[in-house]
PDB file of N, CA, C and O in Angstrom:
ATOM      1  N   UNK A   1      -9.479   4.126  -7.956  1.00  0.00           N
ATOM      2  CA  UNK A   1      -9.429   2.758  -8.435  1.00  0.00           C
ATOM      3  C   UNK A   1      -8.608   1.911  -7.470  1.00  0.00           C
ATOM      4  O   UNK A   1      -7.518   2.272  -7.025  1.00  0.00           O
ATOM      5  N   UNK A   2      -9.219   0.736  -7.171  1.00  0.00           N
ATOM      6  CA  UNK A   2      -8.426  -0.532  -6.320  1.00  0.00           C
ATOM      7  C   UNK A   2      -7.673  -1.272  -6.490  1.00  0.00           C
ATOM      8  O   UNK A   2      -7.980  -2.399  -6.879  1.00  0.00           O
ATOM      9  N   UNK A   3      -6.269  -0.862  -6.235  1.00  0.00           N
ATOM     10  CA  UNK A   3      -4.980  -1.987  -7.012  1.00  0.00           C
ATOM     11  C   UNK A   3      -5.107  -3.255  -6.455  1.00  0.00           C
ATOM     12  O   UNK A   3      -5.508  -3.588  -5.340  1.00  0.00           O
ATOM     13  N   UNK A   4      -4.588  -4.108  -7.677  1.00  0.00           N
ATOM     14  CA  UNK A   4      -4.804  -5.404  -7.469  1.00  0.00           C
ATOM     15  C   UNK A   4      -3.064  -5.863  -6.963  1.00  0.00           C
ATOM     16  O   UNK A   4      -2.291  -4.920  -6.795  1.00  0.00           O
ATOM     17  N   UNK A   5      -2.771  -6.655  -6.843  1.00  0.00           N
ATOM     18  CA  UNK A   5      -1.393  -7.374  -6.534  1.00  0.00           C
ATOM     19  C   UNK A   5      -1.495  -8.440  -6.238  1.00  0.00           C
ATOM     20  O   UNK A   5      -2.283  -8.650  -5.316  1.00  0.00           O
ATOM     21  N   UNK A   6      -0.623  -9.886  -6.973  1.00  0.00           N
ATOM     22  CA  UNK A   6      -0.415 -10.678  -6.480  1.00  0.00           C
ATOM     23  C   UNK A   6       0.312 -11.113  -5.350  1.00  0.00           C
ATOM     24  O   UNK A   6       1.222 -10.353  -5.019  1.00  0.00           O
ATOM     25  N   UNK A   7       0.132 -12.302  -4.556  1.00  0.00           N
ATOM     26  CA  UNK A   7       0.666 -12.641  -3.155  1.00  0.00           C
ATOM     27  C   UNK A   7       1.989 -12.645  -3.544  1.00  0.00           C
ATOM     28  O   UNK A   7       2.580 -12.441  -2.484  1.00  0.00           O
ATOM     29  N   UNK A   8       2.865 -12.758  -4.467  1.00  0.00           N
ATOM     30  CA  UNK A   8       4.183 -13.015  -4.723  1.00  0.00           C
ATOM     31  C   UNK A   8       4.508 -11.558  -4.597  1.00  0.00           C
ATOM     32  O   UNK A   8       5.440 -11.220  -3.867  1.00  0.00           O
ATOM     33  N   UNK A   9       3.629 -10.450  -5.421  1.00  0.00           N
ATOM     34  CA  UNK A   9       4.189  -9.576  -5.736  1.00  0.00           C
ATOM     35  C   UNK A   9       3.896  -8.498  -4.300  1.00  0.00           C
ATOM     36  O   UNK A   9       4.289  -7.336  -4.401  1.00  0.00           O
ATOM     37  N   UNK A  10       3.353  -8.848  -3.277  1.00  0.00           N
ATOM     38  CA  UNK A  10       2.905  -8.188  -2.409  1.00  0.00           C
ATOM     39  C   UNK A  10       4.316  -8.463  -1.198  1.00  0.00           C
ATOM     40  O   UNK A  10       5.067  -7.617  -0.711  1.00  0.00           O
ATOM     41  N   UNK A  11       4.275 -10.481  -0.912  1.00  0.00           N
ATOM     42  CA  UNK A  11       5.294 -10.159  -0.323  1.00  0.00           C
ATOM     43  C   UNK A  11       6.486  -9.746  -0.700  1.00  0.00           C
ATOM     44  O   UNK A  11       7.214  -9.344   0.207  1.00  0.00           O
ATOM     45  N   UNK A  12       6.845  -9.729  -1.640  1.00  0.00           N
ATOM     46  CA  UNK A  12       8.304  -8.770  -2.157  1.00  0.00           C
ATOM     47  C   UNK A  12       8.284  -7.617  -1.944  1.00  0.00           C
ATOM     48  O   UNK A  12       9.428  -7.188  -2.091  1.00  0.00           O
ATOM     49  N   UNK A  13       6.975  -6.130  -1.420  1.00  0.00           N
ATOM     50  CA  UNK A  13       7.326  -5.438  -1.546  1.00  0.00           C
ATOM     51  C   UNK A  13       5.943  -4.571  -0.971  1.00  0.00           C
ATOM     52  O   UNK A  13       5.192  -3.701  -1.412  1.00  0.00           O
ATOM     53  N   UNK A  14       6.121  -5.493   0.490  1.00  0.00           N
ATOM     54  CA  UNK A  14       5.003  -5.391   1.547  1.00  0.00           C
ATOM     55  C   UNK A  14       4.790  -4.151   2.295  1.00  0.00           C
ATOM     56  O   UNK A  14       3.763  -3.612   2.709  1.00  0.00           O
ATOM     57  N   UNK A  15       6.467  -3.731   2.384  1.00  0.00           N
ATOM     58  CA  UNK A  15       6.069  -2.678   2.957  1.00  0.00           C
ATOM     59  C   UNK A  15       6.052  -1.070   2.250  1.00  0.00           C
ATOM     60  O   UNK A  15       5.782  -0.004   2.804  1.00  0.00           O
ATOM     61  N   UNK A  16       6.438  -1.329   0.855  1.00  0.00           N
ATOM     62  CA  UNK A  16       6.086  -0.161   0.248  1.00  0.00           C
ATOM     63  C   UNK A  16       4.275  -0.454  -0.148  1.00  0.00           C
ATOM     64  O   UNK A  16       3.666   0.475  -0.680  1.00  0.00           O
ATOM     65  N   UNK A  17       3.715  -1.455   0.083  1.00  0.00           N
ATOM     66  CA  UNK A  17       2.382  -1.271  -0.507  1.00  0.00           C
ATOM     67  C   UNK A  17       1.635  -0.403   0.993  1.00  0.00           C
ATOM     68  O   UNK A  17       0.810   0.478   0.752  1.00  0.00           O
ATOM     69  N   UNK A  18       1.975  -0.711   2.441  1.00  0.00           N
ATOM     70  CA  UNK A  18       1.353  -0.758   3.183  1.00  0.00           C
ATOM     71  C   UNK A  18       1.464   1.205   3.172  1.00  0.00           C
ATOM     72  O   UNK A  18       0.538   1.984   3.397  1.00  0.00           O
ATOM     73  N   UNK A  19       2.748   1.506   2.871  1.00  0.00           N
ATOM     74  CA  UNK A  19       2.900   2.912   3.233  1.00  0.00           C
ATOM     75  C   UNK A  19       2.339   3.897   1.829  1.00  0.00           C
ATOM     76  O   UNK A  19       2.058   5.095   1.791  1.00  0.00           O
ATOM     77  N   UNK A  20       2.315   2.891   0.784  1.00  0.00           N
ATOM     78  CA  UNK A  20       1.177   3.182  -0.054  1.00  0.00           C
ATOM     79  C   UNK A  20      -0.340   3.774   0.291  1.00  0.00           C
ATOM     80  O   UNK A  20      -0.927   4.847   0.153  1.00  0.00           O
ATOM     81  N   UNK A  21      -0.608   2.563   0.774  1.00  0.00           N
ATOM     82  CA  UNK A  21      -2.378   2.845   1.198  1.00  0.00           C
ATOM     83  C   UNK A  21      -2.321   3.462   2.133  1.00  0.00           C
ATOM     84  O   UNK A  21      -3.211   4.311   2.184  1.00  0.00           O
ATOM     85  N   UNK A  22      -1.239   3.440   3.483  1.00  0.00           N
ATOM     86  CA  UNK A  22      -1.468   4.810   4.340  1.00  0.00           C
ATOM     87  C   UNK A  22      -1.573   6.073   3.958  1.00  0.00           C
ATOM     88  O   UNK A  22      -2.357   6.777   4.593  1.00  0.00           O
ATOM     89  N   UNK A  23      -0.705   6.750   2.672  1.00  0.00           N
ATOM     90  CA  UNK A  23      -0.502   7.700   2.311  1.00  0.00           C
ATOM     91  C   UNK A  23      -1.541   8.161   1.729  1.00  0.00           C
ATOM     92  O   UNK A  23      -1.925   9.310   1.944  1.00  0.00           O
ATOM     93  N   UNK A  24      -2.385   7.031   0.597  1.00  0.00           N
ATOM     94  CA  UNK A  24      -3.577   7.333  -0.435  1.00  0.00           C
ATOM     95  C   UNK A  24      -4.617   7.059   0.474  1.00  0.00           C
ATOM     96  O   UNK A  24      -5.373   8.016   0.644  1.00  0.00           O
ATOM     97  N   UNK A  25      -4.916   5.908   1.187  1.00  0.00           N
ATOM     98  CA  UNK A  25      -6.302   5.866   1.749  1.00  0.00           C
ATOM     99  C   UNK A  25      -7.147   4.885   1.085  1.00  0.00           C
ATOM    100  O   UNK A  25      -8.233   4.446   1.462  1.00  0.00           O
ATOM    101  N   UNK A  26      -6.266   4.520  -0.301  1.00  0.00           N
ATOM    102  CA  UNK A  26      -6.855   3.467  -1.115  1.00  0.00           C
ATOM    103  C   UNK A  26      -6.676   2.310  -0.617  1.00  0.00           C
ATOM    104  O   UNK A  26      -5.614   2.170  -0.011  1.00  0.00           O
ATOM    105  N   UNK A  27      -7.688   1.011  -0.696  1.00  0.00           N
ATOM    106  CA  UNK A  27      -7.350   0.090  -0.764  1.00  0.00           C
ATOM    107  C   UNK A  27      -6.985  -0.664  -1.741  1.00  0.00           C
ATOM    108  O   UNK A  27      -7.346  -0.616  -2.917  1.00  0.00           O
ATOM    109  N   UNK A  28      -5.925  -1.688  -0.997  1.00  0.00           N
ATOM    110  CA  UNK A  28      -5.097  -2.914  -1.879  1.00  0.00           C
ATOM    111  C   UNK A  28      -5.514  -4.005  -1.867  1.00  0.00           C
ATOM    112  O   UNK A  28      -5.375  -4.485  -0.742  1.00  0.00           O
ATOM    113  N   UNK A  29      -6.007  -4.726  -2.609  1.00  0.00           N
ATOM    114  CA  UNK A  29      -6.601  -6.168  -2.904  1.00  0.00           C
ATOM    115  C   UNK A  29      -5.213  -7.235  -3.190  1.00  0.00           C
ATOM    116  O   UNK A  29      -4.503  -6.912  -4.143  1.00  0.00           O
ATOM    117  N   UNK A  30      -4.874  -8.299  -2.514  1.00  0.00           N
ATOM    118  CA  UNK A  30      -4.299  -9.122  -2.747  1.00  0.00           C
ATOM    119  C   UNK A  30      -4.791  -9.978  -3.407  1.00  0.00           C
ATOM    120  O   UNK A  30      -5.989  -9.909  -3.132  1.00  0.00           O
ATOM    121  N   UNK A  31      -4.594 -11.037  -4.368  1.00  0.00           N
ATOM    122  CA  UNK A  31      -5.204 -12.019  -5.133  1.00  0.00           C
ATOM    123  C   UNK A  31      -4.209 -13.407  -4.999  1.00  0.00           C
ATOM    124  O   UNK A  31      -2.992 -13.277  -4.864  1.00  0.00           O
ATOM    125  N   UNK A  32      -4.702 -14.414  -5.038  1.00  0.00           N
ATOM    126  CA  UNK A  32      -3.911 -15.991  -4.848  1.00  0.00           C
ATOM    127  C   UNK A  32      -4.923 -16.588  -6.459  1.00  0.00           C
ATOM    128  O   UNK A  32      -6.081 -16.884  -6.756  1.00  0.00           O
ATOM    129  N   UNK A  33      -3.629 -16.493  -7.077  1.00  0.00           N
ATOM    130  CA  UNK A  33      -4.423 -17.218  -8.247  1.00  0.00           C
ATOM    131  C   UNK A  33      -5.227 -16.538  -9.368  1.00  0.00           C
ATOM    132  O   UNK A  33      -5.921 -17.106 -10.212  1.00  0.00           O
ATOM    133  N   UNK A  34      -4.971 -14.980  -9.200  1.00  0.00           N
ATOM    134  CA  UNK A  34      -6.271 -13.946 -10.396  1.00  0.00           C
ATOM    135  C   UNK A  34      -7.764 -14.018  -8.923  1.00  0.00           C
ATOM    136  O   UNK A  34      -8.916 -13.761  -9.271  1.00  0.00           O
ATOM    137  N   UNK A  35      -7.569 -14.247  -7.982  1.00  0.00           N
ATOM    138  CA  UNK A  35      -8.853 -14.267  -7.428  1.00  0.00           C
ATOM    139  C   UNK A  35      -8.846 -13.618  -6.134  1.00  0.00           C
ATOM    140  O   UNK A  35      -8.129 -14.054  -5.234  1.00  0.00           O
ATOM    141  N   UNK A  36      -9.695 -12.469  -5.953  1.00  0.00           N
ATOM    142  CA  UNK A  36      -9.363 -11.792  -4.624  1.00  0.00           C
ATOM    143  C   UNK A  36      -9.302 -12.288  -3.512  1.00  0.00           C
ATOM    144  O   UNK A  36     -10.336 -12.912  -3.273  1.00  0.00           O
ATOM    145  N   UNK A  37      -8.473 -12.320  -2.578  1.00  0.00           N
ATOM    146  CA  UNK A  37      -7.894 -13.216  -1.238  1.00  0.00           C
ATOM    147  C   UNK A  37      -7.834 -12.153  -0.375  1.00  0.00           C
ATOM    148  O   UNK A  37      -8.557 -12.321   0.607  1.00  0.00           O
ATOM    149  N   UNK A  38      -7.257 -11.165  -0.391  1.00  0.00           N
ATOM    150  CA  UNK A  38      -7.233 -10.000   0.995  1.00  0.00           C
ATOM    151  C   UNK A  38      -7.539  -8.865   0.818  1.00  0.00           C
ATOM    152  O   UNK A  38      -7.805  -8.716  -0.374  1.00  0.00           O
ATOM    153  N   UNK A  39      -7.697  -7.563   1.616  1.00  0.00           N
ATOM    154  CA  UNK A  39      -7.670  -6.441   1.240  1.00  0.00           C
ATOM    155  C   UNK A  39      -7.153  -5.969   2.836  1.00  0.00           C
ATOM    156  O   UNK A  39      -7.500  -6.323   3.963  1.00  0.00           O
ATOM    157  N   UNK A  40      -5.849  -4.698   2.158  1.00  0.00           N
ATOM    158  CA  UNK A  40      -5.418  -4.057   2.800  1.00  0.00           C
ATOM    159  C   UNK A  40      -6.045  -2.285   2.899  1.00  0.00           C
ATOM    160  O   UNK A  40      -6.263  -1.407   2.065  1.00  0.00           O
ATOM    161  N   UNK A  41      -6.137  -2.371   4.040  1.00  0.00           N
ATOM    162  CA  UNK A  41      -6.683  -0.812   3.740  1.00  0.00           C
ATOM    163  C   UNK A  41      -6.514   0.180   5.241  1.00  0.00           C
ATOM    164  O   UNK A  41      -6.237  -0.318   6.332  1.00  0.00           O
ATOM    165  N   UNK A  42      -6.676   1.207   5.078  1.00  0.00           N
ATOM    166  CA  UNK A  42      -6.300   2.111   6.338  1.00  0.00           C
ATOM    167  C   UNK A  42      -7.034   2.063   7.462  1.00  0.00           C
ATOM    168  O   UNK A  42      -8.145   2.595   7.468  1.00  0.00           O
ATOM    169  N   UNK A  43      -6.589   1.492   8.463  1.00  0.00           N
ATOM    170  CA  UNK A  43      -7.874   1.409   9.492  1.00  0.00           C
ATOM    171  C   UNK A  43      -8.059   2.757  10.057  1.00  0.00           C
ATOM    172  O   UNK A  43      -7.142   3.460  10.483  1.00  0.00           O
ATOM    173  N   UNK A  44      -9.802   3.189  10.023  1.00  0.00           N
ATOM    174  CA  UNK A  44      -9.992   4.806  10.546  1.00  0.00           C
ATOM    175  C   UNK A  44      -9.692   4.759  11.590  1.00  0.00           C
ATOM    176  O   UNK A  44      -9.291   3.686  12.041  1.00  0.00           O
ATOM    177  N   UNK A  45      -9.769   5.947  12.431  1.00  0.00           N
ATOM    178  CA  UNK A  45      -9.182   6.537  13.677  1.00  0.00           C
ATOM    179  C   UNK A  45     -10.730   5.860  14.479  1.00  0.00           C
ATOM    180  O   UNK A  45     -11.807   5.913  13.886  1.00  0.00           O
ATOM    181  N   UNK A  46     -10.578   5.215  15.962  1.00  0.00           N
ATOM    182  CA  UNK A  46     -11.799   5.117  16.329  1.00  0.00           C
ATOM    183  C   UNK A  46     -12.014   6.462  17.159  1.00  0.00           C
ATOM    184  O   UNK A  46     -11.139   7.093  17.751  1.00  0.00           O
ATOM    185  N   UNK A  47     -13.671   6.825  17.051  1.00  0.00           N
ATOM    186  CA  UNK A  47     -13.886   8.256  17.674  1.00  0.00           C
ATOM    187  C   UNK A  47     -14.178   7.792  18.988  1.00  0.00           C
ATOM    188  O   UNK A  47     -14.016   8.620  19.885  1.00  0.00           O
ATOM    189  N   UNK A  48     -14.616   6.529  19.340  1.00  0.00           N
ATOM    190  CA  UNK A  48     -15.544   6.093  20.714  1.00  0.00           C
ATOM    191  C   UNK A  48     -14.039   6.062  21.613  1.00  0.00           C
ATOM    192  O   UNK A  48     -12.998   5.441  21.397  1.00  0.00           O
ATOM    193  N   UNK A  49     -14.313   6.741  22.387  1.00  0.00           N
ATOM    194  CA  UNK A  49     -13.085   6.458  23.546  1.00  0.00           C
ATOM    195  C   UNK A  49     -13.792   6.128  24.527  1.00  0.00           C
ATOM    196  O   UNK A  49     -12.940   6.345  25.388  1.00  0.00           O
ATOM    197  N   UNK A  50     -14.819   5.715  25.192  1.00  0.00           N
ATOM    198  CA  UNK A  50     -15.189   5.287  26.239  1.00  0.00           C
ATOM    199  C   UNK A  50     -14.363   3.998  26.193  1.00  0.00           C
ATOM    200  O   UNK A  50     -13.642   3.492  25.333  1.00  0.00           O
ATOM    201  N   UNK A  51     -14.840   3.543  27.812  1.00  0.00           N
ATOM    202  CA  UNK A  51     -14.605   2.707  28.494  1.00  0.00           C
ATOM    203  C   UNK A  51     -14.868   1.027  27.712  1.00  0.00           C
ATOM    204  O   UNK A  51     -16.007   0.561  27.704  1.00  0.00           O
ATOM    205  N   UNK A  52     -13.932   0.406  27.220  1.00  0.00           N
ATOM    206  CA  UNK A  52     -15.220  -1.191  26.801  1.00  0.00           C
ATOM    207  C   UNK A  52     -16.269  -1.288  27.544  1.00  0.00           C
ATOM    208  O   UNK A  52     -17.412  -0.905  27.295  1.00  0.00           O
ATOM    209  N   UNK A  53     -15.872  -1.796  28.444  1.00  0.00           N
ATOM    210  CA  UNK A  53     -17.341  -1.875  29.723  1.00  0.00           C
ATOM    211  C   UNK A  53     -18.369  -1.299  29.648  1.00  0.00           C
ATOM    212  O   UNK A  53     -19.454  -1.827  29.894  1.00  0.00           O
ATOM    213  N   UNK A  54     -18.212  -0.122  29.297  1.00  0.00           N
ATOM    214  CA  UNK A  54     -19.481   1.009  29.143  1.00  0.00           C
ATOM    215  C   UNK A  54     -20.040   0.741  27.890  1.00  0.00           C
ATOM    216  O   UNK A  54     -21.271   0.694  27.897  1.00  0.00           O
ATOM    217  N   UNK A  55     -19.450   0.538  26.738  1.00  0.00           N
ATOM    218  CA  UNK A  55     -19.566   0.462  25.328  1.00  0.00           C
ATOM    219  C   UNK A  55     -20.736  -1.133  25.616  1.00  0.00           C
ATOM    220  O   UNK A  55     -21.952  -1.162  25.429  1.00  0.00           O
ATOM    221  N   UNK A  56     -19.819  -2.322  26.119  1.00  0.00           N
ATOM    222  CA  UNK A  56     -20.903  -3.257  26.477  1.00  0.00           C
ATOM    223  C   UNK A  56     -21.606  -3.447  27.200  1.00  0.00           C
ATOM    224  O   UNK A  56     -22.114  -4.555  27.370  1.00  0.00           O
ATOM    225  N   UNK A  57     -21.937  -2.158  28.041  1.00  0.00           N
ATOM    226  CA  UNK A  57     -23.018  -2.873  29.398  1.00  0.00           C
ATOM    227  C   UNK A  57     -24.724  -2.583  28.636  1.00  0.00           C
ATOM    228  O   UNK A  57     -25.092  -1.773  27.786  1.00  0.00           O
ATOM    229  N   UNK A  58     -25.277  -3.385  29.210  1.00  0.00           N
ATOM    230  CA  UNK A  58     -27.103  -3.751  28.760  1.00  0.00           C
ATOM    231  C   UNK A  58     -26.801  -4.462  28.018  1.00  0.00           C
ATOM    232  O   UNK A  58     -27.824  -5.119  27.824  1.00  0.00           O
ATOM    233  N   UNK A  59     -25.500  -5.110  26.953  1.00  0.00           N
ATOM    234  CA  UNK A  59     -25.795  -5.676  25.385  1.00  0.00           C
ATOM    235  C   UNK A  59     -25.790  -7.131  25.913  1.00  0.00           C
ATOM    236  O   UNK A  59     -26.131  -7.939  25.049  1.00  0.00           O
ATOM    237  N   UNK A  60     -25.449  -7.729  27.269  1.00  0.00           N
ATOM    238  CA  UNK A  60     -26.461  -9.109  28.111  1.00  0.00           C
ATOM    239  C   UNK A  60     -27.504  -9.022  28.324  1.00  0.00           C
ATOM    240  O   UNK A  60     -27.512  -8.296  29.317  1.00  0.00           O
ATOM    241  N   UNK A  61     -29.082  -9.397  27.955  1.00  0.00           N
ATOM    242  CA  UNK A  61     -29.960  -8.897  28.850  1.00  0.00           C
ATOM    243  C   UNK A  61     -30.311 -10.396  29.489  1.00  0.00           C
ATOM    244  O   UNK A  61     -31.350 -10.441  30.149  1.00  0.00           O
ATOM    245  N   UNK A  62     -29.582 -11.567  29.362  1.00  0.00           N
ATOM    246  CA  UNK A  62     -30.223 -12.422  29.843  1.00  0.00           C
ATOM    247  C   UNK A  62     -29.451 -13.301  30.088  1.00  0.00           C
ATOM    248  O   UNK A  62     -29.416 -13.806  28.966  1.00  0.00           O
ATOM    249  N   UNK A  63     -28.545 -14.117  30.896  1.00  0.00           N
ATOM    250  CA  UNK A  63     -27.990 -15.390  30.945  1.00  0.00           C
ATOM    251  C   UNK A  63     -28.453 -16.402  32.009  1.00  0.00           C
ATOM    252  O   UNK A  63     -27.942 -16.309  33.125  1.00  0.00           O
ATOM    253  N   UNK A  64     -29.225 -17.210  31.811  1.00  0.00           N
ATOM    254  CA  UNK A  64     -29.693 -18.708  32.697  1.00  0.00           C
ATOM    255  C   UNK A  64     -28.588 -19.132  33.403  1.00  0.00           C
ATOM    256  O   UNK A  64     -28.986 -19.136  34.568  1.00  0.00           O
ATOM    257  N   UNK A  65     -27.164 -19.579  33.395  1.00  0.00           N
ATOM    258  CA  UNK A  65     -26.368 -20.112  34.005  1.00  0.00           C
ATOM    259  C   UNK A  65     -25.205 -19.658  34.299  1.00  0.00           C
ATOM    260  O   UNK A  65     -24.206 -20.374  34.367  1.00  0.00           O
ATOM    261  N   UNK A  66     -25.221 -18.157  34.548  1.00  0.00           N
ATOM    262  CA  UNK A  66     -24.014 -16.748  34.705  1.00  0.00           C
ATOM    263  C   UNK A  66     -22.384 -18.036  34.875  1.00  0.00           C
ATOM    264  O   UNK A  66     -21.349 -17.987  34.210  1.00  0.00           O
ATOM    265  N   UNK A  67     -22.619 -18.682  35.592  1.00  0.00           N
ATOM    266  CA  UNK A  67     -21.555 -19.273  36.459  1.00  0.00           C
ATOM    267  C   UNK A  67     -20.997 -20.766  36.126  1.00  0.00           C
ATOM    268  O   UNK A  67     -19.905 -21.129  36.562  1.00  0.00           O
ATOM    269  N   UNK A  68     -21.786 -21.575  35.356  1.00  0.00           N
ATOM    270  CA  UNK A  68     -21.507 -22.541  34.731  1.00  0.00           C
ATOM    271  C   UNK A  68     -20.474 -22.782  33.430  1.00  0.00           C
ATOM    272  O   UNK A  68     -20.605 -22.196  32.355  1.00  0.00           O
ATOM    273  N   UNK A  69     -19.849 -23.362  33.610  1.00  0.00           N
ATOM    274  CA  UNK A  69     -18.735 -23.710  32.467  1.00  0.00           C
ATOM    275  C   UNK A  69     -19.066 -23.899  30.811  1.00  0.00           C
ATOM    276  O   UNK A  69     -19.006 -25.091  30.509  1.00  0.00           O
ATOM    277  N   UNK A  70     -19.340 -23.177  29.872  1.00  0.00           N
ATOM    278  CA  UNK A  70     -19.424 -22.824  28.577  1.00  0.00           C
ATOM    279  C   UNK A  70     -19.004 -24.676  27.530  1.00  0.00           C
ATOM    280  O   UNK A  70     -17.830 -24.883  27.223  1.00  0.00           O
ATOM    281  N   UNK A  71     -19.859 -25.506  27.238  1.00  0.00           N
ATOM    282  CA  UNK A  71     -19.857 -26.174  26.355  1.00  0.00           C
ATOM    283  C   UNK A  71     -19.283 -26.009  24.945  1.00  0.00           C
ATOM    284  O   UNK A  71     -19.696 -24.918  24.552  1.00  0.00           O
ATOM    285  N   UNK A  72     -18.508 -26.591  23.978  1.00  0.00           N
ATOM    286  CA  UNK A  72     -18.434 -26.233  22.622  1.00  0.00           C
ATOM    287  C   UNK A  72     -19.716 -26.129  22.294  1.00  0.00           C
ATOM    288  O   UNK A  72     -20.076 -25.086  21.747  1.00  0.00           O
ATOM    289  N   UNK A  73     -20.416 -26.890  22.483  1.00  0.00           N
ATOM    290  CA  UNK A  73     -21.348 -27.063  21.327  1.00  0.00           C
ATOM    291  C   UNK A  73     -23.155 -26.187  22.055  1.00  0.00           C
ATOM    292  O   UNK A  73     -24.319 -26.408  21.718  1.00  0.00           O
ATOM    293  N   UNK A  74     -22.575 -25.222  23.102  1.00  0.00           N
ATOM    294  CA  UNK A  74     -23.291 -23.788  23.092  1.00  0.00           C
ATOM    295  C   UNK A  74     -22.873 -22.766  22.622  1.00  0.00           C
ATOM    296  O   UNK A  74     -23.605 -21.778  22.673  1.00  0.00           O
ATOM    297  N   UNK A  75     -21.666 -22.675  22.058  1.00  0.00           N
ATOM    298  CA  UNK A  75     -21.074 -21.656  21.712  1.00  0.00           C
ATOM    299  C   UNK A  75     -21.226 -21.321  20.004  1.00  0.00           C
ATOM    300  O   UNK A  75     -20.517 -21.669  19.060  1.00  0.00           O
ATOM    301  N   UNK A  76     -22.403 -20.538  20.064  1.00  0.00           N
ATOM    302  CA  UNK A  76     -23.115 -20.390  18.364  1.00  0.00           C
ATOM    303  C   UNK A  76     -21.635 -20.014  17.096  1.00  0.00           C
ATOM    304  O   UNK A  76     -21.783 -20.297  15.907  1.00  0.00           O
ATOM    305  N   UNK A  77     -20.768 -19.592  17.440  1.00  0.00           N
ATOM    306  CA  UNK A  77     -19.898 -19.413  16.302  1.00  0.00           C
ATOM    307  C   UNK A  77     -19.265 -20.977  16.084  1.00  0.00           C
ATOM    308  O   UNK A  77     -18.748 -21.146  14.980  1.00  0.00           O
ATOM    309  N   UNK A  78     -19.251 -21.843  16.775  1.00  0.00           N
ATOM    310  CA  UNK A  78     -19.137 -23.443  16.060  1.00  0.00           C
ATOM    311  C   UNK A  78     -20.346 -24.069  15.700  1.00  0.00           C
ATOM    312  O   UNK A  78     -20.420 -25.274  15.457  1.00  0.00           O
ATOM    313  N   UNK A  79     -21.022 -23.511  15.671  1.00  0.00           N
ATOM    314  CA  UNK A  79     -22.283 -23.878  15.057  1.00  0.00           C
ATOM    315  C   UNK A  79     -22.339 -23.728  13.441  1.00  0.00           C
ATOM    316  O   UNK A  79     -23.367 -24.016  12.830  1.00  0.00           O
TER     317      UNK A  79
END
């Protein structure tokens, strides 16, 4: 089961929750208001040890202007 905690009651006693969920593996839901706002939880071990580079090479297959200066308003996450 997923404990709930309020933001008051979380920062008062942040770091026994964190060594909480390290220990259990459970996650902790923070709430602002009765309404879920965060979740704390154990980040897994990553298995990929390669290289980044390697991990991203082919995932470009195409750029028109390699060398040209990046616009806001090409950049799809402000979109």
């Amino acid at each position: 089961m997923t404990v709930q905690v309020s933001k008051s009651q979380f920062k008062a006693r942040a770091l026994e929750y964190f060594r909480q969920v390290e220990a259990t593996g459970e996650p902790l839901i923070v709430t602002d208001h009765g309404r879920p706002s965060l979740e704390i939880r154990k980040l897994e071990a990553d298995t990929d040890e390669r290289d980044p580079f390697e991990i991203l090479k082919g995932s470009v297959t195409f750029y028109e202007r390699p060398f040209d200066p990046v616009d806001e308003e090409e950049w799809e996450a402000l979109k």
